[in-house]
N, C-alpha and C positions, 0 to 999 in steps of 0.2 A: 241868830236868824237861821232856819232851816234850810237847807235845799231841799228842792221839791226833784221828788224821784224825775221827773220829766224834764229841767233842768239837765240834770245831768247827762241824760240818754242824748239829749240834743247836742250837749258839747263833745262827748265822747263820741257819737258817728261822725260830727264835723273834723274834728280829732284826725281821725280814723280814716276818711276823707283824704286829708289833706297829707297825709302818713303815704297811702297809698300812689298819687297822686305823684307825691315826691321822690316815692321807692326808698322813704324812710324806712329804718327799722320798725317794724310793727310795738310800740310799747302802751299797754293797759293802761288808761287816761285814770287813775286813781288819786285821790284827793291831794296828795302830797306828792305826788308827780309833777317839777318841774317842767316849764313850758320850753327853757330855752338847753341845759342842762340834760334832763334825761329824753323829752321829746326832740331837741334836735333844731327846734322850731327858728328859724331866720326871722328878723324883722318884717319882713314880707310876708310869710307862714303866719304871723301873729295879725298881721293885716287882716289877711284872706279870713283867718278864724275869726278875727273881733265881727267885720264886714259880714258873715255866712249865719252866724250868731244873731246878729243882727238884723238880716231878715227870716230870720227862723221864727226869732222873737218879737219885733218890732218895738224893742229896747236899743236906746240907745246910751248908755252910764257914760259915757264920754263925751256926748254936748251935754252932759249937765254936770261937771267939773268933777267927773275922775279922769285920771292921767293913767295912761296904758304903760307907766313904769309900776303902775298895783299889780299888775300881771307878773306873777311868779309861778303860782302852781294851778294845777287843774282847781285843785276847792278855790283858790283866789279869784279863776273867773267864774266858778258857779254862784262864790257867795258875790258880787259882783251885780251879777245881771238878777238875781236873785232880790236885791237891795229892792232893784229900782222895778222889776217887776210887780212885787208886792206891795210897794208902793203907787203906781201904776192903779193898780187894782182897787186902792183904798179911796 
């Protein structure tokens, strides 16, 4: 499944966001950038992102039976919301 360039621009300012926000270290939201490891991100941080994602999107993958333990790296939530987007769509 592709990510779609706008996907990602979505989760990377939410990212970005939430980085700022925190007075996290600034780190480039790139595919294989973990969420909790190199972003820094708290279970709360991954809240706020899933939740911001969420109405950016109007996706929700997690009332329809993924578990926010799939959450590891930036591509993890793009291919993610991307899933159910596209499906969404069809």
């Amino acid at each position: 499944m592709e990510q779609t360039k706008e996907m990602k621009q979505i989760i990377a300012q939410i990212i970005q966001d939430i980085q700022e926000q925190q007075s996290y270290r600034a780190v480039e939201a790139g595919d294989d950038v973990r969420v909790i490891e190199d972003l820094g991100f708290s279970s709360l941080d991954i809240a706020q992102l899933v939740a911001q994602i969420e109405m950016e999107t109007g996706v929700d993958p997690f009332s329809q039976g993924e578990t926010i333990s799939s959450i590891t790296t930036v591509g993890s939530i793009c291919d993610i919301y991307q899933k159910y987007m596209d499906s969404a769509q069809s």
